[in-house]
C-alpha positions as CSV (number, residue, x, y, z in Angstrom):
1,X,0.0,0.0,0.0
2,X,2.7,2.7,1.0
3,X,4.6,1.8,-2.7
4,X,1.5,2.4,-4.1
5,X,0.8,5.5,-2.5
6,X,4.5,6.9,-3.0
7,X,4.4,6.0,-6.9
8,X,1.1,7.9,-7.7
9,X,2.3,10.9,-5.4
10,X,5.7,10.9,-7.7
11,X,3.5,10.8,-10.6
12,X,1.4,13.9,-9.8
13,X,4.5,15.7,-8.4
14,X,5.9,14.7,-11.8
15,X,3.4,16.5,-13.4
16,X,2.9,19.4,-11.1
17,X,6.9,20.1,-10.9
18,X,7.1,19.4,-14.8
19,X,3.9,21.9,-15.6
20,X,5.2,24.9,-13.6
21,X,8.4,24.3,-14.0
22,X,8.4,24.7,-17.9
23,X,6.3,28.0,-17.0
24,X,8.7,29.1,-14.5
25,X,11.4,28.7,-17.0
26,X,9.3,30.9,-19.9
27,X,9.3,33.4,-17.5
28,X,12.6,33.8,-16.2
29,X,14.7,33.1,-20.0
30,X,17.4,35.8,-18.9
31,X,17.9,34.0,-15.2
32,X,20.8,32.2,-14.2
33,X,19.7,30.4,-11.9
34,X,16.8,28.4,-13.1
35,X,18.2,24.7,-12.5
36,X,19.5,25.8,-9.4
37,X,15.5,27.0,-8.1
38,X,14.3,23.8,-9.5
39,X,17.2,21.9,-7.6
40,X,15.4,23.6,-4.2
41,X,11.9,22.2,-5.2
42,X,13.5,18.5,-6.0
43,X,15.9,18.5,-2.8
44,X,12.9,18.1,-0.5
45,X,11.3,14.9,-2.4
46,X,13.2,12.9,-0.7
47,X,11.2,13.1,2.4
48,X,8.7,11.2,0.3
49,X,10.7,8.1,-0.1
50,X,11.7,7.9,3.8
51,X,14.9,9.2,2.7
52,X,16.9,12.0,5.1
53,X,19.9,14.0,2.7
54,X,22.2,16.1,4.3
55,X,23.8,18.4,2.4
56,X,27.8,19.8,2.8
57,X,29.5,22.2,1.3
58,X,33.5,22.8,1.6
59,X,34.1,26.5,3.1
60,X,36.3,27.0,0.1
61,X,33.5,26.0,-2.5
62,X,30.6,28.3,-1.2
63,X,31.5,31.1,-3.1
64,X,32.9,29.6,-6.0
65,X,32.3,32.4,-9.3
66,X,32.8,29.5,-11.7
67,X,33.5,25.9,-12.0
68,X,33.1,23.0,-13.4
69,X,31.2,20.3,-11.1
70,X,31.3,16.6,-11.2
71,X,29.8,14.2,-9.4
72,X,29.1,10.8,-9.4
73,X,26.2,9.2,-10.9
74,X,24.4,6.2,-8.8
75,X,20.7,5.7,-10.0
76,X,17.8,7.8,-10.5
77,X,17.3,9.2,-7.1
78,X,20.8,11.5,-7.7
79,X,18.3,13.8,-9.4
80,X,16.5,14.4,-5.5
81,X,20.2,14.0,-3.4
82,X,22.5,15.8,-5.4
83,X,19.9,18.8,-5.9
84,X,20.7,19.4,-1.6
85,X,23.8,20.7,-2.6
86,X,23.3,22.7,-6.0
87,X,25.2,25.7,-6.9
88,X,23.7,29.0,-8.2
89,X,24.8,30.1,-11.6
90,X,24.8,26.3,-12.6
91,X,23.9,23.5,-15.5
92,X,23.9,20.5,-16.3
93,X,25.5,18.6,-18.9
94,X,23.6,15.2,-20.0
95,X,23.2,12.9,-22.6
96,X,20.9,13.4,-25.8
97,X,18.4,10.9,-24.8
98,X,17.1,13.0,-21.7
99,X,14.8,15.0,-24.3
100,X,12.7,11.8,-25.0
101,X,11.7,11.2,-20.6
102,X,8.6,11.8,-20.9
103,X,7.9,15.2,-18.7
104,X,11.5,15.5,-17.1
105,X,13.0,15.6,-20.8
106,X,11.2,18.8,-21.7
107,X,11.7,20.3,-18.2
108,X,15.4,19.8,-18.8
109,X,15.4,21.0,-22.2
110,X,13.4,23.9,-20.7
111,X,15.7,24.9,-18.0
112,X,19.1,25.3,-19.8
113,X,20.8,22.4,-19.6
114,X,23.1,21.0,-22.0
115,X,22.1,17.7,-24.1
116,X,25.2,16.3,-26.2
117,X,25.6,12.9,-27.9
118,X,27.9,10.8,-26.0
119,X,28.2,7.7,-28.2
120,X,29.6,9.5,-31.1
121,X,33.1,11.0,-29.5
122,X,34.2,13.5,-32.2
123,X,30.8,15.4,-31.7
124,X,31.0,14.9,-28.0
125,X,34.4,16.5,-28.1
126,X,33.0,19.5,-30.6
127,X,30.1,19.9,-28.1
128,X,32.4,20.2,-25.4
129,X,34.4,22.8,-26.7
130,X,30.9,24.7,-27.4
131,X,30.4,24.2,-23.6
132,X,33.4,25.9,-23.3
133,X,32.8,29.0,-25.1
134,X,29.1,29.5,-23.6
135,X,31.0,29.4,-19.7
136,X,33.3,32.2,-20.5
137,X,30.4,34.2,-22.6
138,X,27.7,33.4,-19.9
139,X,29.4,32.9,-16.8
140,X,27.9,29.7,-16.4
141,X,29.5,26.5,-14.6
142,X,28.2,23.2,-15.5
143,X,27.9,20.4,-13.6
144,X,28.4,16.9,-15.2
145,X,28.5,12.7,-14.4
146,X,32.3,12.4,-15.7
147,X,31.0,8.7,-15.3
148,X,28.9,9.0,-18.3
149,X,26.0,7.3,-16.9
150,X,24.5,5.4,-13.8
151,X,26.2,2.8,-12.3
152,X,23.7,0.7,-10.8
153,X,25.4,-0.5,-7.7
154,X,28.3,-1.7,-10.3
155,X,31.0,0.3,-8.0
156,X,32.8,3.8,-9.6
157,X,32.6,3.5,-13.4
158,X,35.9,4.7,-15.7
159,X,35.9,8.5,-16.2
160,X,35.7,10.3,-18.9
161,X,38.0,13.4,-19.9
162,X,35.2,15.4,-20.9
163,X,34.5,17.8,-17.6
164,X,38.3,17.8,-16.7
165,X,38.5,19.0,-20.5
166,X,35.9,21.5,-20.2
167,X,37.6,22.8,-16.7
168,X,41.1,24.0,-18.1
169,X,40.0,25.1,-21.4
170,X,37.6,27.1,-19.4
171,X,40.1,28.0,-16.8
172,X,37.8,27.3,-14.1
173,X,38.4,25.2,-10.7
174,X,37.0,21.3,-10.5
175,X,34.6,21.0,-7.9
176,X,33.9,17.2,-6.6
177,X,30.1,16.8,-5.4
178,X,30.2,13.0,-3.7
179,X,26.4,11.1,-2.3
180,X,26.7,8.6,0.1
181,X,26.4,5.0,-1.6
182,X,22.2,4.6,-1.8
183,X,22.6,1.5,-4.6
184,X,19.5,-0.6,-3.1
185,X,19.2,1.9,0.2
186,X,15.3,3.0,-1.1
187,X,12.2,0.5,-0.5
188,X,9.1,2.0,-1.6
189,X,7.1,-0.4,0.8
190,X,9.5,0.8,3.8
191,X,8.7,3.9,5.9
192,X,12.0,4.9,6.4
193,X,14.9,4.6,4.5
194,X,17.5,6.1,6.1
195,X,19.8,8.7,5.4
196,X,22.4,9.9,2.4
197,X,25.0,12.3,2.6
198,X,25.8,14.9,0.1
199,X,29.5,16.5,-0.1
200,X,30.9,19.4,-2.2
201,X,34.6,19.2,-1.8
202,X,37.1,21.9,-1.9
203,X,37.7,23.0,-5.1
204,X,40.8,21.8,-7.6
205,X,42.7,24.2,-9.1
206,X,43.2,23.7,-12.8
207,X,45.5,27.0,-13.1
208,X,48.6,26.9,-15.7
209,X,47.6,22.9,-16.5
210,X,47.5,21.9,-20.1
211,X,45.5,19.3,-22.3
212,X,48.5,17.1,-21.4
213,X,47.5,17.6,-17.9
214,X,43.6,16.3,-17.9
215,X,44.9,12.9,-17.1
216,X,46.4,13.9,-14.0
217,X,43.9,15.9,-13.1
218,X,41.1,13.7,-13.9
219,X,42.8,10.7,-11.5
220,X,43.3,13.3,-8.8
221,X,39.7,14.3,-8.5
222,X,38.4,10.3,-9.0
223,X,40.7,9.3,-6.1
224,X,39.2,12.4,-4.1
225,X,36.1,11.2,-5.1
226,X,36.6,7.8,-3.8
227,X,38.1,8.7,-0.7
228,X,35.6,11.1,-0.2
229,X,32.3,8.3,-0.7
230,X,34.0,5.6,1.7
231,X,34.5,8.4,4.5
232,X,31.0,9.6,4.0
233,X,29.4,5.4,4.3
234,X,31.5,5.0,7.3
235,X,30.1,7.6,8.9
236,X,26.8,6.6,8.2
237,X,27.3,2.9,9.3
238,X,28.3,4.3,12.7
């Protein structure tokens, strides 16, 4: 009964968030900060799955002009943790197929994120650079999955150069978001379902690094990353 009750209240909140949202979005073209308002409305649903987020953010990171955020990609209730911790001034960077959810693909589209075409890499690379060029003529950061896509309780997935790319063309600081592991933590048919932990980490400086440098960089923020995921689910199993 309470899995049935949760889905149809996620499928009118669906609706409800999708609906306004696109208006909200009309209305406020010229605004910044449009996935970042949505982000406040989508960080409180996960009250309605039994599930408590706690959001951190670094002292260094609060006031971050620009950057370029990852973070890591676990299944589809990122979309209600990560949003505890999202940055004004922000968008996202996703894959093409997003436009084709039904409701959350035109809500995406309608909000200013970014869709490129991950499976064909000489575009992906092109798009990137466009990213690029619309940070430093908008003042945008971005946020993307440097995994590339959910990994389903299948541990950290390889990352891709993509974000780290985006970073020092761009000239802008990496900025590490980390969730607590929540692969199979959600029941529907359970009250409560514990709690996750969101973390923005201190920023990483990209200054004076080259394209020769993305590996490097890219390895230092996974390992951050990683340390960063284990610290926060030992926490938590205390």
């Amino acid at each position: 009964m309470l899995f049935l009750i949760r889905i149809t209240l996620l499928l009118l909140l669906i609706i409800g968030v999708t609906l306004l949202g696109i208006i909200f979005c009309l209305l406020t073209l010229r605004s910044k900060n449009r996935v970042y308002h949505l982000g406040r409305v989508l960080a409180q649903v996960g009250t309605l799955f039994g599930l408590s987020v706690e959001g951190r953010v670094a002292s260094q990171s609060q006031h971050s002009p620009q950057a370029v955020y990852v973070a890591n990609h676990q299944n589809n209730f990122d979309l209600f943790t990560l949003a505890a911790v999202m940055p004004k001034g922000v968008v996202t960077v996703g894959k093409s197929s997003l436009r084709w959810i039904p409701f959350f693909g035109a809500l995406y589209w309608a909000s200013g994120n970014i869709l490129i075409n991950r499976d064909n890499r000489k575009q992906a690379i092109a798009t990137i650079d466009q990213v690029v060029a619309s940070m430093k003529r908008t003042g945008l950061s971005i946020l993307m999955f440097p995994e590339g896509t959910r990994s389903r309780g299948r541990g950290w997935l390889p990352f891709k150069r993509g974000a780290f790319h985006a970073a020092i063309q761009a000239g802008v600081p990496v900025i590490p978001i980390v969730c607590s592991s929540t692969h199979q933590q959600v029941n529907l048919n359970r009250w409560s379902n514990g709690k996750a932990i969101v973390e923005m980490l201190a920023p990483i400086d990209t200054a004076d690094l080259h394209e020769a440098d993305i590996i490097a960089l890219m390895e230092k923020c996974e390992q951050q990353m990683h340390d960063a995921q284990q610290r926060l689910d030992q926490e938590l199993a205390r």
